[in-house]
MARGU-342671 format. One line per field, with one value per atom (N, C-alpha, C): residue number from 1; residue in one letter; chain; atom name; x, y, z. Coordinates in nm, 2 decimals. Atoms other than C-alpha are relative to their C-alpha. Layout:
! residues N
i NUM, ...
aa A, ...
ch A, ...
at CA, ...
x X, ...
y Y, ...
z Z, ...
! end
This chain:
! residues 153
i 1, 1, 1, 2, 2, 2, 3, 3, 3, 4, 4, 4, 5, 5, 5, 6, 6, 6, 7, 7, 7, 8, 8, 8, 9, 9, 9, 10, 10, 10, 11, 11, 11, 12, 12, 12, 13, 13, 13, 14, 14, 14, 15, 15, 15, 16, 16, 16, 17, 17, 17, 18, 18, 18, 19, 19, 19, 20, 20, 20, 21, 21, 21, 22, 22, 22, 23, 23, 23, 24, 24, 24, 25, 25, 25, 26, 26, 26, 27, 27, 27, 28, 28, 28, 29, 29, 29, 30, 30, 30, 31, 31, 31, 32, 32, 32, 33, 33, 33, 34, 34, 34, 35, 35, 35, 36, 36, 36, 37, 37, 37, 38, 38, 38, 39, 39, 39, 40, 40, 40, 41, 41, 41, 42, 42, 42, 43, 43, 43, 44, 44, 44, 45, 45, 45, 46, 46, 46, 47, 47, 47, 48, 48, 48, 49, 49, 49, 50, 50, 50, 51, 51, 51, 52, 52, 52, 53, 53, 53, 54, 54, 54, 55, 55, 55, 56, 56, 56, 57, 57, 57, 58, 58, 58, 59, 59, 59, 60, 60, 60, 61, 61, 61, 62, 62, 62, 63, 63, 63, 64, 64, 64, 65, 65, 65, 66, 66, 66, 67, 67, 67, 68, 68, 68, 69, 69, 69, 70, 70, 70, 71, 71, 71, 72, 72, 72, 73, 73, 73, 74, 74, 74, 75, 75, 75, 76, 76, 76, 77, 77, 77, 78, 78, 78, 79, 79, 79, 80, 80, 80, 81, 81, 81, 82, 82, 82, 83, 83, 83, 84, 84, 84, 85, 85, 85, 86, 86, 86, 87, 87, 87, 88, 88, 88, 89, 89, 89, 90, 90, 90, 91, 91, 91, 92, 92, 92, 93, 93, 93, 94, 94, 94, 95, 95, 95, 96, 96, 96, 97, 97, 97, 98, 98, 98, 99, 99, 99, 100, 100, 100, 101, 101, 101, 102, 102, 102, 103, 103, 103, 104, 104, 104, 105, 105, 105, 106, 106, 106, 107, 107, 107, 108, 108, 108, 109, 109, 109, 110, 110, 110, 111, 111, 111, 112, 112, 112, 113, 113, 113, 114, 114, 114, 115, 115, 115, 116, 116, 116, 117, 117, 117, 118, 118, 118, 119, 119, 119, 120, 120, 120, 121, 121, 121, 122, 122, 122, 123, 123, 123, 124, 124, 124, 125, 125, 125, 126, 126, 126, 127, 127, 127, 128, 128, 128, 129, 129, 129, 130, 130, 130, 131, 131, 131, 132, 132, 132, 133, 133, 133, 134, 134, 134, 135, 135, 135, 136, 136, 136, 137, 137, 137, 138, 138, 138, 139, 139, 139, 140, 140, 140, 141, 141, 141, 142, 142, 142, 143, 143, 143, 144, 144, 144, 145, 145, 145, 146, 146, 146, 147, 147, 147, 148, 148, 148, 149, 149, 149, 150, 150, 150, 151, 151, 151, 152, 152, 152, 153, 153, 153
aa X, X, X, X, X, X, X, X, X, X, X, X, X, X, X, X, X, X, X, X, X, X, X, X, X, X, X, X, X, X, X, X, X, X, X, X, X, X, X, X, X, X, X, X, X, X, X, X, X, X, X, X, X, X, X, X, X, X, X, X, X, X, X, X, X, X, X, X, X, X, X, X, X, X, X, X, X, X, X, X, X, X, X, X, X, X, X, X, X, X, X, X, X, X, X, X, X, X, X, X, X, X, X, X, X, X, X, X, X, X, X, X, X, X, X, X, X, X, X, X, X, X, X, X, X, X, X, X, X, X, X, X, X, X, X, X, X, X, X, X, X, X, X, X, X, X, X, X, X, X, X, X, X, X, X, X, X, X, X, X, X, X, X, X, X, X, X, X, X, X, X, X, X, X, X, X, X, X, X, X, X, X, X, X, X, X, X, X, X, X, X, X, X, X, X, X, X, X, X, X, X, X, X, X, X, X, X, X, X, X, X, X, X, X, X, X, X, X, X, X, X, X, X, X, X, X, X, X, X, X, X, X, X, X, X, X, X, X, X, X, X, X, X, X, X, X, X, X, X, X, X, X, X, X, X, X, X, X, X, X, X, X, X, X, X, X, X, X, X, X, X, X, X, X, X, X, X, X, X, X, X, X, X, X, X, X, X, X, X, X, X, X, X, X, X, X, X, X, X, X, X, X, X, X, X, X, X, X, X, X, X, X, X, X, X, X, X, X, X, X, X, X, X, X, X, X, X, X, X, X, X, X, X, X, X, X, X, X, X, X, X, X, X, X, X, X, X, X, X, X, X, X, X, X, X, X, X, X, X, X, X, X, X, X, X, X, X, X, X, X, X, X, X, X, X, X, X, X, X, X, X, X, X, X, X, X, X, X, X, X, X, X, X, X, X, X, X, X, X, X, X, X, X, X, X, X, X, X, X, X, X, X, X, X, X, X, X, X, X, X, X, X, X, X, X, X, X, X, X, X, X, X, X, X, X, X, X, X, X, X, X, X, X, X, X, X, X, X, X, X, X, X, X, X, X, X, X, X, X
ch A, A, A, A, A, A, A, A, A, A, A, A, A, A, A, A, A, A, A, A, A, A, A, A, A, A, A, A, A, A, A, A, A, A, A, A, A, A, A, A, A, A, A, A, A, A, A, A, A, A, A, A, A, A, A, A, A, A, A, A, A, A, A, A, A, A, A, A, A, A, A, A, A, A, A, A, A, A, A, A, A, A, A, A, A, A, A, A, A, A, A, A, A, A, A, A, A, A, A, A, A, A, A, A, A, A, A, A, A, A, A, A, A, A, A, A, A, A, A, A, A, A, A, A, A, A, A, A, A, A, A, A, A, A, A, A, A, A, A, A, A, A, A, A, A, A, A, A, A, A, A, A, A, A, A, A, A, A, A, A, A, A, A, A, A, A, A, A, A, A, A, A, A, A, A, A, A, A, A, A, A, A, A, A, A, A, A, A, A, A, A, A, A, A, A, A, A, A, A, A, A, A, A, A, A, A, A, A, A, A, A, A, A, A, A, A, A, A, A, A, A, A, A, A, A, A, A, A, A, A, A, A, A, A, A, A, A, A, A, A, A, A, A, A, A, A, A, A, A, A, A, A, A, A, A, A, A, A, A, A, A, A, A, A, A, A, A, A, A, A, A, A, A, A, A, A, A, A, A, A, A, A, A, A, A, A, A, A, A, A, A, A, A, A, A, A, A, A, A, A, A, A, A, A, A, A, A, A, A, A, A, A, A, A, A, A, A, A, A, A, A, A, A, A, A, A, A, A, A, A, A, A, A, A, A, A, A, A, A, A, A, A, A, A, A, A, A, A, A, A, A, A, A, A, A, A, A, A, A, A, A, A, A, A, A, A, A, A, A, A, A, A, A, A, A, A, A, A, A, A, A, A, A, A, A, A, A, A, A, A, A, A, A, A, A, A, A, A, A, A, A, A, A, A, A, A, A, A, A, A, A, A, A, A, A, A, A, A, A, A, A, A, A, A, A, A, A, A, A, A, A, A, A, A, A, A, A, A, A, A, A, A, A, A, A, A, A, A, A, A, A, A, A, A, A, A, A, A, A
at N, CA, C, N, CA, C, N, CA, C, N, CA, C, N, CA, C, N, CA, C, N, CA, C, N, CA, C, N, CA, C, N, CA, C, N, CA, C, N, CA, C, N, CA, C, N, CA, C, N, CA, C, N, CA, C, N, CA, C, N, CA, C, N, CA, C, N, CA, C, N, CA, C, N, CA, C, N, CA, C, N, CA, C, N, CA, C, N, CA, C, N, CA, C, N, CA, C, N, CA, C, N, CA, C, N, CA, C, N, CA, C, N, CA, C, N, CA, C, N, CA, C, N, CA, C, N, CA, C, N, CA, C, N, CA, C, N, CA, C, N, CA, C, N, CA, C, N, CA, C, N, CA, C, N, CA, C, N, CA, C, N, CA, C, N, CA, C, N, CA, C, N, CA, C, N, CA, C, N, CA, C, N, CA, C, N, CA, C, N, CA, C, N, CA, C, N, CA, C, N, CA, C, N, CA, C, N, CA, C, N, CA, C, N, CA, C, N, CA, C, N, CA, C, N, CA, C, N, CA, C, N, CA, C, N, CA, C, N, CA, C, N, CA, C, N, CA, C, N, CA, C, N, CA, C, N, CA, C, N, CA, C, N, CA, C, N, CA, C, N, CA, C, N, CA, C, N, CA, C, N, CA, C, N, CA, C, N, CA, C, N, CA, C, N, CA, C, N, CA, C, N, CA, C, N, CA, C, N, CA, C, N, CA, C, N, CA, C, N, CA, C, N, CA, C, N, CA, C, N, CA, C, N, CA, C, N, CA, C, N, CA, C, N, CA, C, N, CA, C, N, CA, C, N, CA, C, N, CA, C, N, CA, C, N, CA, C, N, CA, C, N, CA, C, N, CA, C, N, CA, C, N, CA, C, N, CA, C, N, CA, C, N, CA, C, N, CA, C, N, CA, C, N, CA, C, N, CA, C, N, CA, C, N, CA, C, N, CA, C, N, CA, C, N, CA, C, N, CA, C, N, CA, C, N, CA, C, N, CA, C, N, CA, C, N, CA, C, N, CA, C, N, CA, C, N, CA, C, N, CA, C, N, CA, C, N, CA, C, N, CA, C, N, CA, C, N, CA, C, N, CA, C, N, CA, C, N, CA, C, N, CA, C, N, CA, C, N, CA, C, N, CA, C, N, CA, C, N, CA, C, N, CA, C, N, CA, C, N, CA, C, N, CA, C, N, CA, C, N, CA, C, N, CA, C
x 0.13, 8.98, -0.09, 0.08, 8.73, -0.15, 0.11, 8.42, -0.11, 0.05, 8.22, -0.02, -0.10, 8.37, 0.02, -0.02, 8.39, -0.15, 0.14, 7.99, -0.04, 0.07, 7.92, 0.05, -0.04, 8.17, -0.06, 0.13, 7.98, -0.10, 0.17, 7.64, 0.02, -0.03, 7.77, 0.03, -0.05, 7.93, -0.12, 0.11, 7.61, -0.07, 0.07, 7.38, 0.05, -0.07, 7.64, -0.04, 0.05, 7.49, -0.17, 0.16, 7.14, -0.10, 0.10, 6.83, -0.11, 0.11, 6.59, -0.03, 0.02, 6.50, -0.01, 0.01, 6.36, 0.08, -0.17, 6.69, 0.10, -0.06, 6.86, -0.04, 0.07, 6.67, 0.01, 0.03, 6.67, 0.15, -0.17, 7.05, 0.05, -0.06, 7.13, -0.08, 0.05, 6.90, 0.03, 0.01, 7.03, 0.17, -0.17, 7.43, -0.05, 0.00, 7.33, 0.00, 0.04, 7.14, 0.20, -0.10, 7.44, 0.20, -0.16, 7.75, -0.01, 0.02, 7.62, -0.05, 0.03, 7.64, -0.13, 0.09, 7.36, -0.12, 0.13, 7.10, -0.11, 0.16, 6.75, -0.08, 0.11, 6.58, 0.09, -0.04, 6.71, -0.06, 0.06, 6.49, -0.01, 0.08, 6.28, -0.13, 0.18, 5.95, 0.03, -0.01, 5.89, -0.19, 0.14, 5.58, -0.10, 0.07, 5.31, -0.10, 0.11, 5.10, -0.11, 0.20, 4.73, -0.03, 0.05, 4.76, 0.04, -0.06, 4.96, 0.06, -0.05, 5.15, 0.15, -0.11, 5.48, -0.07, 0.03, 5.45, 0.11, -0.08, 5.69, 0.07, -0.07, 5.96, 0.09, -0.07, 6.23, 0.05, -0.06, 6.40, 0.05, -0.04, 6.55, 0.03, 0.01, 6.46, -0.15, 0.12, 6.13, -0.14, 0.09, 5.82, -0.06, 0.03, 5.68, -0.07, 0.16, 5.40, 0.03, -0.01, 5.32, -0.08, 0.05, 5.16, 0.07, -0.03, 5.31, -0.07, 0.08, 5.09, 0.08, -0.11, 5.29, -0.03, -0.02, 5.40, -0.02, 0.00, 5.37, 0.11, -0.15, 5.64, 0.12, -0.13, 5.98, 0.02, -0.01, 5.97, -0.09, 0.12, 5.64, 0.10, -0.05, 5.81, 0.15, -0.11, 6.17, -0.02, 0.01, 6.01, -0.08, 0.09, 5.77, 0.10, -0.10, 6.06, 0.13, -0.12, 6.33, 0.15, -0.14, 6.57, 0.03, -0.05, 6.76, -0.07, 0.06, 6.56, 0.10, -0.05, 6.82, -0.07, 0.06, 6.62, 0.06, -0.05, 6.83, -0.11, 0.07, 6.55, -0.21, 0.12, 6.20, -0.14, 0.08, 6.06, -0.13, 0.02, 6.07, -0.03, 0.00, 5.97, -0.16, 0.16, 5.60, -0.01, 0.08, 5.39, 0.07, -0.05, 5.64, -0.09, 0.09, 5.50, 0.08, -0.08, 5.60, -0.01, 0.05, 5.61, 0.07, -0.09, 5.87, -0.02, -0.01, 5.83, 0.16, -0.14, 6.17, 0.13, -0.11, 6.32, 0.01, 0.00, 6.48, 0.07, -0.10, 6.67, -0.06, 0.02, 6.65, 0.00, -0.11, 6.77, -0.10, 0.08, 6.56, 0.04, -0.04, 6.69, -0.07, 0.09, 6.50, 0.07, -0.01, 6.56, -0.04, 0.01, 6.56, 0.06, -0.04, 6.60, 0.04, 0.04, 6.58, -0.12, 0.15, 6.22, -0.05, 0.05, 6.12, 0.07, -0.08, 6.18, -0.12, 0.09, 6.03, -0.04, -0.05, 6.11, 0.10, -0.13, 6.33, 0.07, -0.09, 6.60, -0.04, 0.01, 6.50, 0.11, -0.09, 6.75, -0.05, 0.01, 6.65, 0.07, -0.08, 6.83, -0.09, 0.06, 6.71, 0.09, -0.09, 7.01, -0.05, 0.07, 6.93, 0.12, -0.08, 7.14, 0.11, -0.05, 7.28, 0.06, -0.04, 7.36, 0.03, -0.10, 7.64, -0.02, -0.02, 7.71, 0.06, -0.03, 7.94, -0.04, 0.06, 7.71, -0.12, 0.10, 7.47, 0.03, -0.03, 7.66, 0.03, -0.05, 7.79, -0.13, 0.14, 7.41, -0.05, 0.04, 7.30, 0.10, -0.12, 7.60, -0.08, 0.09, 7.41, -0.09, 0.10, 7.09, 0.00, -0.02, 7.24, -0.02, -0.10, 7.35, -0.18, 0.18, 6.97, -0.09, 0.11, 6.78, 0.03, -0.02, 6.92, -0.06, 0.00, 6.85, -0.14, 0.14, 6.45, -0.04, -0.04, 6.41, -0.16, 0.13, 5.98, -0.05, 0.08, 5.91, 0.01
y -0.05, 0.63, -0.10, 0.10, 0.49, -0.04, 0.08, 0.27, 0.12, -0.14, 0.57, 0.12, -0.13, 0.86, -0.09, 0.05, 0.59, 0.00, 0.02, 0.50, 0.17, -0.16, 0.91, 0.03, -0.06, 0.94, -0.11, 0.09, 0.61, 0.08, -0.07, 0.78, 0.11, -0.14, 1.12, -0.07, 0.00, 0.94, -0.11, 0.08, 0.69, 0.13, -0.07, 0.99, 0.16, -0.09, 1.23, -0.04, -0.01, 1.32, -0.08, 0.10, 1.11, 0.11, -0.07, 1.28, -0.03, 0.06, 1.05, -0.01, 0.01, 1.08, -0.17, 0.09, 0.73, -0.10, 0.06, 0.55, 0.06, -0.07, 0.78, -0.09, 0.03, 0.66, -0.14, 0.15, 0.31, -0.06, 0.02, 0.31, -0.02, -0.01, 0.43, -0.06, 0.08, 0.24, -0.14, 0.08, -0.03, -0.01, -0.04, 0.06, 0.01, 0.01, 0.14, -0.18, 0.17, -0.23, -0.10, 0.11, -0.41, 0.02, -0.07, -0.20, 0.02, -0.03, -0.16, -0.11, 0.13, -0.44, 0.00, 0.06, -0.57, 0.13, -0.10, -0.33, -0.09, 0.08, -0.51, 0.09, -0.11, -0.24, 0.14, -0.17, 0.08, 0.04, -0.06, 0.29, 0.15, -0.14, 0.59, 0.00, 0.00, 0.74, 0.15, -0.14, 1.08, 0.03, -0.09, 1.32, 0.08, -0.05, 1.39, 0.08, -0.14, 1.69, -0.02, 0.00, 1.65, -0.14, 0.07, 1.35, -0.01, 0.00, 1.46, -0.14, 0.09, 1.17, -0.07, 0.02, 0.98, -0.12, 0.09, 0.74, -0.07, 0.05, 0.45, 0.01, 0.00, 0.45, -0.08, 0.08, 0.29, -0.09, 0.04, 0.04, -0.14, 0.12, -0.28, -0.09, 0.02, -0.50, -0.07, 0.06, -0.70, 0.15, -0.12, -0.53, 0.10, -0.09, -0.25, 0.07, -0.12, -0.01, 0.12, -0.10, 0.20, 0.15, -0.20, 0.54, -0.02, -0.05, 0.69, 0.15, -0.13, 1.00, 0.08, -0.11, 1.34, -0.03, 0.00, 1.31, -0.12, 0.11, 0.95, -0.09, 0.06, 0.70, 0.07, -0.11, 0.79, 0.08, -0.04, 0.84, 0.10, -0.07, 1.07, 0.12, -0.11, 1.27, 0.09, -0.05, 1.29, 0.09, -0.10, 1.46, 0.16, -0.10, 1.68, 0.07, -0.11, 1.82, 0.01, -0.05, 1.85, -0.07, 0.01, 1.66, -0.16, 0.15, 1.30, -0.07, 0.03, 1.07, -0.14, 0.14, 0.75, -0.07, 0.14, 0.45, -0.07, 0.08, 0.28, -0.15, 0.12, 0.03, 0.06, -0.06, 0.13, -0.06, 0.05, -0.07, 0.08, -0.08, 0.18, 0.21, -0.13, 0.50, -0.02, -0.03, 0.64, -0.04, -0.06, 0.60, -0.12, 0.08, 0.33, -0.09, 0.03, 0.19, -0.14, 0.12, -0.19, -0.11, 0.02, -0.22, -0.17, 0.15, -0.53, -0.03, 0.07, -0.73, 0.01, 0.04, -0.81, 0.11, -0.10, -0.48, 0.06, -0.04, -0.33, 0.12, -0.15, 0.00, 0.05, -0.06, 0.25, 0.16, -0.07, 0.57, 0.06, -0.11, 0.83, 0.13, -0.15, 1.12, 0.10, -0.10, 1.40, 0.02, -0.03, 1.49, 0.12, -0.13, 1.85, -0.02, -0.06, 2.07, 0.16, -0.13, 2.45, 0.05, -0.08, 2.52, -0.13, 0.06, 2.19, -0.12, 0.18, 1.83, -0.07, 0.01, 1.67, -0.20, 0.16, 1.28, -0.08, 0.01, 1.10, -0.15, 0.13, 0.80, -0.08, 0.09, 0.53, -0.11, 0.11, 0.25, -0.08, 0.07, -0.03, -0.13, 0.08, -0.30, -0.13, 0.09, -0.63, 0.04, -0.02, -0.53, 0.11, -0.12, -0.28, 0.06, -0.10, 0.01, 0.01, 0.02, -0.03, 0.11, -0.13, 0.33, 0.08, -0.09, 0.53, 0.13, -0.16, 0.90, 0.03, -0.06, 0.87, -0.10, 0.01, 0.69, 0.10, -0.10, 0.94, 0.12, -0.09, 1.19, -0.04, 0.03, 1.01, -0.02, 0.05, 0.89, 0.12, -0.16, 1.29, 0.04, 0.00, 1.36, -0.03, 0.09, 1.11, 0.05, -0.08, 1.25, 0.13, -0.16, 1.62, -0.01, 0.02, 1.47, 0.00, -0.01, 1.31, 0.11, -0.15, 1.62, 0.08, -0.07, 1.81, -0.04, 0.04, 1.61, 0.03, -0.02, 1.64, 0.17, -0.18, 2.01, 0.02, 0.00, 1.95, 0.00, -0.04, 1.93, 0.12
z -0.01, -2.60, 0.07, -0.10, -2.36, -0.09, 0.03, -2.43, -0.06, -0.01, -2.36, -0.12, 0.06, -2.53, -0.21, 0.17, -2.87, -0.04, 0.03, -2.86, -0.03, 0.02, -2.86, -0.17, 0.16, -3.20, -0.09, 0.14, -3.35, -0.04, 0.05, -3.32, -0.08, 0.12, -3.46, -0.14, 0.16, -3.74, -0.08, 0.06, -3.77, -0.09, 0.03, -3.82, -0.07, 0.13, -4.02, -0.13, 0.11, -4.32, -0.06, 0.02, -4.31, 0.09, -0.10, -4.28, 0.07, -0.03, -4.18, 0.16, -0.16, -3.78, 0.03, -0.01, -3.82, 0.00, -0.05, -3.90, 0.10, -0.15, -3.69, 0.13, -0.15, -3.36, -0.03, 0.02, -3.53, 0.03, -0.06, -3.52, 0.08, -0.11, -3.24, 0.11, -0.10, -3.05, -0.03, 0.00, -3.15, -0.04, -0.07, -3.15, 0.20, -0.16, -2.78, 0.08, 0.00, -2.75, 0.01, 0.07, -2.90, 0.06, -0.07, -2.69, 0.14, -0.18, -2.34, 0.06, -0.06, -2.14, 0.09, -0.04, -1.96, 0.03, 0.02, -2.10, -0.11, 0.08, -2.20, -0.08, 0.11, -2.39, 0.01, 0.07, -2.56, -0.16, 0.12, -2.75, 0.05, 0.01, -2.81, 0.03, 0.01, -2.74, -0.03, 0.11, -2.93, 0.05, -0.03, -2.81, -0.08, 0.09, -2.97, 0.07, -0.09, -2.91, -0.01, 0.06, -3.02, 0.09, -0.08, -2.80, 0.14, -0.15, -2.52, 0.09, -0.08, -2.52, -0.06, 0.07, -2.59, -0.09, 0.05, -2.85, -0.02, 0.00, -2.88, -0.17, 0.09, -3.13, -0.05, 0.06, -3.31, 0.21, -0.10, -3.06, 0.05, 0.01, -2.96, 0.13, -0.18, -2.66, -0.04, -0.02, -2.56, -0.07, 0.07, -2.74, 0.18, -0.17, -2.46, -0.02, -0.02, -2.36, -0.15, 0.12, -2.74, 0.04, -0.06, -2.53, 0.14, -0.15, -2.21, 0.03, 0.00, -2.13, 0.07, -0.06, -2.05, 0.12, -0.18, -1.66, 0.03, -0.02, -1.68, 0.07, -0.02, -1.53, -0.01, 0.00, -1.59, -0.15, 0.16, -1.98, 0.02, 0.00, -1.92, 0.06, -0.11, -1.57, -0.10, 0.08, -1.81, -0.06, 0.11, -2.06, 0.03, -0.03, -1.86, 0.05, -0.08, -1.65, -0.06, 0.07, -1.92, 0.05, -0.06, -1.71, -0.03, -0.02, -1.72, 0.14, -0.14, -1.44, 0.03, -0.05, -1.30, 0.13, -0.12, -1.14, 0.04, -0.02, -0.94, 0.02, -0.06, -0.82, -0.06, 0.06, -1.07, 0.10, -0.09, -0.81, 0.13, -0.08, -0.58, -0.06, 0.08, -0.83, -0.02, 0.01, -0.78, -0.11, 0.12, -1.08, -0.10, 0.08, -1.26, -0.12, 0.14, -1.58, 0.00, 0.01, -1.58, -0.17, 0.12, -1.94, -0.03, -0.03, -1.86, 0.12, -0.19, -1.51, 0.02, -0.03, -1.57, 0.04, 0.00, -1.57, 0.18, -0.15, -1.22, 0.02, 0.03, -1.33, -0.14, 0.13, -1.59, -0.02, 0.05, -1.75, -0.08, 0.09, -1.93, 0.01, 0.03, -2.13, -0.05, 0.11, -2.28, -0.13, 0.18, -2.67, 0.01, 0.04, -2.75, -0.15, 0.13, -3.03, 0.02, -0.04, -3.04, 0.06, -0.01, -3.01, 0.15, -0.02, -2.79, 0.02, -0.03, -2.59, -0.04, 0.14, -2.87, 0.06, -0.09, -2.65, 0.05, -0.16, -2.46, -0.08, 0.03, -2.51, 0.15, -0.15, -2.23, -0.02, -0.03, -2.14, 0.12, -0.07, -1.93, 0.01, -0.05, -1.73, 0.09, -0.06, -1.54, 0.14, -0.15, -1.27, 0.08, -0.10, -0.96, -0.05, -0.01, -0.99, -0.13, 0.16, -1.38, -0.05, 0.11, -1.49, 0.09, -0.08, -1.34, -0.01, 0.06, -1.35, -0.09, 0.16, -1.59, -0.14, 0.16, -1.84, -0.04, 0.04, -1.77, -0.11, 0.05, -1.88, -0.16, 0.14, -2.24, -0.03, 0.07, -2.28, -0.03, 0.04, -2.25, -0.10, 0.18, -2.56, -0.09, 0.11, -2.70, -0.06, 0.00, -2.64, -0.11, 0.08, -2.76, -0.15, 0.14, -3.10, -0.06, 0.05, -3.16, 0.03, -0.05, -3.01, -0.11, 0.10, -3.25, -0.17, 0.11, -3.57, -0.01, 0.10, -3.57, 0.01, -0.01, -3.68, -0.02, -0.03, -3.70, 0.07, -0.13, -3.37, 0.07
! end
């Protein structure tokens, strides 16, 4: 079993049976942190409606920007257009939010549920070009597993 493919059955088996979203996201941002090499920040930001914005969430890494306003950066654009956004170089990404100087890549998933992409999983790197296709694809798994768990938004 690959590296990959084991980090997707931790998180399932982290967040089997627990109902709390908050340890959930606290977990697995920080199983991600502690198993992916030369990743500087892995968290969450989770959307709030009445303010139309993301608000930062559980996460583990240098402290970082606590609002991203819908269509903002890449966590903002991620969530507005439903899709995964990979920065090879955030340097070069309109609108970039430099919540770290230090960071030079980065990885934002959306979070779903049934009704709503409720916020996103971000991953950030100090290296250019840090996140493959195929971590994209195990980090959205990932994604799937948490999007599912908050049933309020």
């Amino acid at each position: 079993m690959n590296k990959e493919h084991l980090l997707v059955k931790q998180v399932a088996a982290l967040v089997d049976g627990e109902e709390n979203l908050i340890a959930n996201l606290a977990n697995t941002a920080a199983l991600l942190y502690n198993n992916l090499s030369d990743v500087s920040w892995s968290g969450f930001y989770c959307y709030h409606p009445q303010n139309q914005q993301l608000i930062l969430g559980p996460f583990q890494g240098n402290p970082a920007c606590t609002r991203i306003a819908a269509g903002k950066g890449v966590c903002g654009q991620a969530w507005q257009q439903e899709k995964t956004i990979v920065v090879p170089d955030v340097h070069q990404f309109a609108g970039h939010i430099a919540c770290d100087a230090a960071t030079n890549s980065e990885i934002v998933i959306p979070l779903k549920n049934t009704q709503t992409t409720w916020g996103v999983l971000d991953l950030d790197s100090t290296s250019f070009s840090r996140f493959s296709s195929l971590e994209q694809t195990f980090l959205e798994e990932i994604a799937e597993i948490i999007g599912s768990l908050n049933k309020t938004a």
